[in-house]
C-alpha positions in Angstrom: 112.9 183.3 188.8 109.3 184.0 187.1 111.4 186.4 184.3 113.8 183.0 183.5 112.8 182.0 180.0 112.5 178.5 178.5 115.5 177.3 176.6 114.8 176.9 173.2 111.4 177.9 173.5 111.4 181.7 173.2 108.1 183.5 175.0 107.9 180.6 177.6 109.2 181.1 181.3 111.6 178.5 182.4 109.3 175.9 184.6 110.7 176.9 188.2 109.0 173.8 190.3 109.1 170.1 190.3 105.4 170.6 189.1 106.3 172.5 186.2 109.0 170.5 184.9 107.1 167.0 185.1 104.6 169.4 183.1 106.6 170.2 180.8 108.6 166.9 180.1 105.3 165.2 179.9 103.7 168.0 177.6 107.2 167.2 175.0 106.7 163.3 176.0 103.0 163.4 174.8 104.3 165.7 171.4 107.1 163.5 170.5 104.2 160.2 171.2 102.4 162.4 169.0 104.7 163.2 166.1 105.9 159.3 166.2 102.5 158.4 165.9 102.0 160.5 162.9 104.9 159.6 161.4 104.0 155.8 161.6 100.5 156.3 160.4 102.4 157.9 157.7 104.6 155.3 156.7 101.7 152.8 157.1 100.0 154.7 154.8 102.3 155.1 152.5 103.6 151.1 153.0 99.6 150.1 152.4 99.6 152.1 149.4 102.8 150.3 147.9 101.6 147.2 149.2 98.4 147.7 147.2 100.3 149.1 144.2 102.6 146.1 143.9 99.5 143.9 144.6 97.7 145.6 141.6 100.5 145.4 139.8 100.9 141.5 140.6 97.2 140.6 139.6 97.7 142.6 136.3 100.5 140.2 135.7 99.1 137.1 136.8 95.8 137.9 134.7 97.8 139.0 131.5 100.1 135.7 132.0 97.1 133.9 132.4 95.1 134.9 129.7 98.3 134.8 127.4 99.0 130.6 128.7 94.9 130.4 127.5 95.6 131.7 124.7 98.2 129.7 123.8 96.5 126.6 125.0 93.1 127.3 123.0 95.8 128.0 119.7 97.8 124.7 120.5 94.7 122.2 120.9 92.8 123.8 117.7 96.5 123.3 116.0 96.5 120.1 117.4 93.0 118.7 116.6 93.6 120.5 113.3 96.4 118.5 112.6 94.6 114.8 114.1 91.6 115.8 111.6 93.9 116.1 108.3 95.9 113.2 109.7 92.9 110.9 110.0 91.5 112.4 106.7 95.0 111.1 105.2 93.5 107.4 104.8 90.2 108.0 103.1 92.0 110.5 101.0 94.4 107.9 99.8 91.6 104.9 99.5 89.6 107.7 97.4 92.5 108.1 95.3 93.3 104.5 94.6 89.6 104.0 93.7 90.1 107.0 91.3 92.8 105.2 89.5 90.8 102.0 89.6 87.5 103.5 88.4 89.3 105.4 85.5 91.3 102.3 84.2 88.0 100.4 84.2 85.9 103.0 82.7 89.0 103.7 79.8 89.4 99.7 79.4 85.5 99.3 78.7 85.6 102.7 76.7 89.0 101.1 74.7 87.3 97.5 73.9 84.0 99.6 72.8 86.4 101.6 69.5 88.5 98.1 69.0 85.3 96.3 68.7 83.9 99.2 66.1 87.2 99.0 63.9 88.6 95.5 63.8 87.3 92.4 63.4 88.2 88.9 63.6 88.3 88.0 59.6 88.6 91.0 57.5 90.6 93.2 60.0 92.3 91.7 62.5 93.2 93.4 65.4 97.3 93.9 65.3 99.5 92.7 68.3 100.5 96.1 69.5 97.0 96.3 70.4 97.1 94.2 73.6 99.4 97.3 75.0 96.5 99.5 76.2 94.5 96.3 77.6 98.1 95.2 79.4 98.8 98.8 81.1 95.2 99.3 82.1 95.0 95.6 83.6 98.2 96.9 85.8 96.7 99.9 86.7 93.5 98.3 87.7 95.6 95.1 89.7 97.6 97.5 91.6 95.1 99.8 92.7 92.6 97.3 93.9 96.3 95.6 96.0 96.5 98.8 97.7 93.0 98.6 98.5 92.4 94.6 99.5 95.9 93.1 100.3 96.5 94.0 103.8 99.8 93.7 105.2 101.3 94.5 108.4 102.8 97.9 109.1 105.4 99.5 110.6 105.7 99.6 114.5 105.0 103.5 116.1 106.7 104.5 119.3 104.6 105.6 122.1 105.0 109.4 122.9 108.3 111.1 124.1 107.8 112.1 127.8 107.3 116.1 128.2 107.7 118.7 130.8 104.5 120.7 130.0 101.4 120.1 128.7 102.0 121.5 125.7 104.5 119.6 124.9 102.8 116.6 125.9 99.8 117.3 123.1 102.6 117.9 120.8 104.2 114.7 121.2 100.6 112.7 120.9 99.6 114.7 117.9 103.3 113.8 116.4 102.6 110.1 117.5 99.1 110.1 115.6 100.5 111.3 112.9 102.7 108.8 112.4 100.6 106.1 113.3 98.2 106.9 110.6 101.4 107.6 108.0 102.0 104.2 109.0 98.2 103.0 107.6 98.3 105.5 104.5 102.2 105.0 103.2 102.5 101.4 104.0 101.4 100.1 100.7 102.1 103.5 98.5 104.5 101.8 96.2 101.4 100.0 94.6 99.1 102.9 94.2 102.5 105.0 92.6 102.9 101.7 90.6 99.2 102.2 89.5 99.4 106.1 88.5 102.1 105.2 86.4 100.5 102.2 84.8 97.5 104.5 84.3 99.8 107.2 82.7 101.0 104.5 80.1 97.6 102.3 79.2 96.1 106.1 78.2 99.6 106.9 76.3 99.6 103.5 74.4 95.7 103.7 73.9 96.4 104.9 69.9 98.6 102.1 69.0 96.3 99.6 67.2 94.9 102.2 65.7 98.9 103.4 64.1 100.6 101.2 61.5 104.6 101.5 62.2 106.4 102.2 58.6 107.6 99.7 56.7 111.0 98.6 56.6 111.3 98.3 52.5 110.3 100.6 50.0 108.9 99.9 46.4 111.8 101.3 44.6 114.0 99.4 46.6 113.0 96.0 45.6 114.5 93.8 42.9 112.8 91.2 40.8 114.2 88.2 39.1 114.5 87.6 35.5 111.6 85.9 35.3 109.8 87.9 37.5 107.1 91.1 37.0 107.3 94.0 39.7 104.0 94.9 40.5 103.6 98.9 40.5 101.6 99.4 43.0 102.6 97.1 45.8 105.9 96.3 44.5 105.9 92.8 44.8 107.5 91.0 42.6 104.8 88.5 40.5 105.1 85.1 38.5 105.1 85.4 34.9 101.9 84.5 33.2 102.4 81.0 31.7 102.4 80.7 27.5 100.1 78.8 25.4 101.5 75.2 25.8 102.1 74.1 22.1 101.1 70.9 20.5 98.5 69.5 17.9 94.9 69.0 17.7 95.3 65.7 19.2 96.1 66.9 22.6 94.5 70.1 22.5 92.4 69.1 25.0 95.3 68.0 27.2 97.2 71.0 26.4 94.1 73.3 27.7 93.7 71.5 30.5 97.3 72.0 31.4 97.1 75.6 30.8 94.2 76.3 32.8 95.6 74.7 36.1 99.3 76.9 35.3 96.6 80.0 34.7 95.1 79.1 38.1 98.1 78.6 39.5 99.9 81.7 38.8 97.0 83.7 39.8 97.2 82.4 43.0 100.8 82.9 43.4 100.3 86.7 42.1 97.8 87.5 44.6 99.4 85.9 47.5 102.4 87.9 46.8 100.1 91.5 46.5 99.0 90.4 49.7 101.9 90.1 51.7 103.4 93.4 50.1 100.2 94.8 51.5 100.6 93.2 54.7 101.6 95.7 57.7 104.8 94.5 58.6 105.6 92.3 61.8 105.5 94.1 64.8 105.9 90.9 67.5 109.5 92.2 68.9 108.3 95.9 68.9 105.3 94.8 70.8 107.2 92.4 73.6 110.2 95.4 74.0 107.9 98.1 74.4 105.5 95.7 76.7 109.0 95.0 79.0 110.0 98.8 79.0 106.0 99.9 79.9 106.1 96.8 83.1 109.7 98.0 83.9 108.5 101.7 84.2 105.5 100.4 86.0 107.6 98.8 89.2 109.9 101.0 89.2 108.3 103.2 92.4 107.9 99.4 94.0 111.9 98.1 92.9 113.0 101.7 94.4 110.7 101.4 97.9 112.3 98.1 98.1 116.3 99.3 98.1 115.3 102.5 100.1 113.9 100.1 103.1 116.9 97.4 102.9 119.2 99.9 102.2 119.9 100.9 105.6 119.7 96.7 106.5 122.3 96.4 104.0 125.0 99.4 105.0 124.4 97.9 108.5 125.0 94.1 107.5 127.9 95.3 105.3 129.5 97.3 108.3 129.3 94.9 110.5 130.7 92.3 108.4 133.5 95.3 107.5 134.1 95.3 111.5 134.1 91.5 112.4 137.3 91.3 109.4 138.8 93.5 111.0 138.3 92.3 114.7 139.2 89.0 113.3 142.5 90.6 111.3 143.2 92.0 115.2 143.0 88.8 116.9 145.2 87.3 114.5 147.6 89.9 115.0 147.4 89.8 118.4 147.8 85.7 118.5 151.0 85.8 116.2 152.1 88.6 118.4 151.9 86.3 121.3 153.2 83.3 119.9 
């Protein structure tokens, strides 16, 4: 029995007593204990590793994510204040431009009455009609700016922010609201101050017209004298003969001189008033009054135009409506006559 090998185990005797075999099943017990154990140590180690792996992993992402939402954060409130601090900037930028135009109509009016006062006066030159252009454009210009400035009205009503789902979103929405509300405050009364630009533009275009005399409608060569008429050469105008010698005797040649004298006098007179109406520039009362209702035309024109673009929707509404109520009305008729 002690030459009976081990099966499976080569070199080892078979275990021949009870003692043996518990021996031996508790010695492959213990080894298999031992060899689970390892092998579970094993996978724990190799579970802890992935666990710490895909923890790393995790905290890598969480901290990129993170510093990326920051980021985006810190870029959306500087975007944000940026856009609040050229929004609020907006209304002094566009009372600084009004007192721009202001200023500069003033300072070109007082500049303007400074060249009229050095070139015309009230008896020997006379300042011409067209010359209350300039002083009538620049006055516009000056009323206008100082409305946008001083005549307050009431603006336009500004939603409260749209409701968000982040709070990015949310800042977005507050920053759009601001922005509005001060458009609101700035645009409100731009018509005037584009009325005043443009009524700047033509008081500095018009500024040379007293200072231009418009041709004249009538040439020398072109005019015709009487018979008893003399053209004058230069002016053209057509003169009254000089009167002749009255004739008579020595009785009344005192009478007679007399007489002659006042016809000398008289003709004189009547020659230089005609050289001085030739010489006179020629009326310009209707050019003046047309060009002053183009220049106040041009000058509303940004106002007339703000006016239809806000009652233009109020008018394509009113006008549907009234479009549908003919027709409900056309229906119900229809429908009454179809009844009846």
């Amino acid at each position: 029995m002690a030459g009976r090998v081990v099966r499976g185990l080569p070199g080892l005797p078979r275990p021949t007593g009870n003692g043996e075999r518990t021996a031996v099943f508790t010695a492959r017990i213990t080894l298999a204990i031992q060899r689970d154990a390892a092998a579970r140590a094993a996978d724990q180690t190799r579970l802890e590793a992935g666990l710490a792996e895909l923890a790393a992993t995790a905290a890598a992402d969480r901290a990129e994510a993170k510093a990326d939402l920051d980021a985006d954060r810190a870029s959306a409130a500087a975007f944000n204040d940026a856009v609040m601090t050229v929004a609020k900037g907006g209304i002094d930028r566009a009372r600084a431009s009004a007192e721009f135009v202001q200023k500069a109509a003033t300072a070109i009016f007082a500049l303007y009455t400074g060249a009229l006062t050095l070139a015309f006066s009230v008896t020997d030159n006379p300042l011409p009609a067209r010359g209350i252009l300039p002083s009538l454009f620049l006055g516009f210009a000056i009323l206008l700016a100082t409305a946008y400035l001083a005549f307050l009205t009431k603006g336009d009503k500004v939603k409260d922010p749209a409701d968000a789902s982040g709070t990015l979103q949310a800042q977005l929405n507050r920053a759009r609201t601001f922005v509005q509300w001060t458009n609101t405050s700035v645009l409100n009364r731009a018509p005037l101050l584009r009325c005043a630009v443009v009524a700047l533009g033509i008081g500095v275009v018009s500024l040379p017209a007293p200072f231009l005399t418009p041709p004249s409608h009538h040439a020398v060569a072109d005019v015709v004298c009487s018979a008893d008429q003399q053209k004058d050469p230069t002016t053209g105008a057509c003169l009254a003969a000089w009167p002749s010698i009255p004739a008579g005797n020595a009785a009344d040649a005192t009478l007679r001189q007399k007489l002659y004298e006042a016809q000398l006098a008289e003709v004189t007179t009547s020659r230089a008033a005609a050289r001085t109406g030739a010489t006179a520039p020629p009326d310009d009362t209707g050019w003046v009054i047309g060009s002053a209702g183009v220049g106040v035309l041009l000058i509303f024109l940004p106002l007339l135009l703000a006016g239809l673009r806000r009652a233009g929707p109020k008018i394509k509404q009113s006008a549907s409506s009234g479009v549908l109520d003919s027709l409900a009305n056309l229906v119900g008729l229809n429908n009454l006559f179809k009844t009846g």
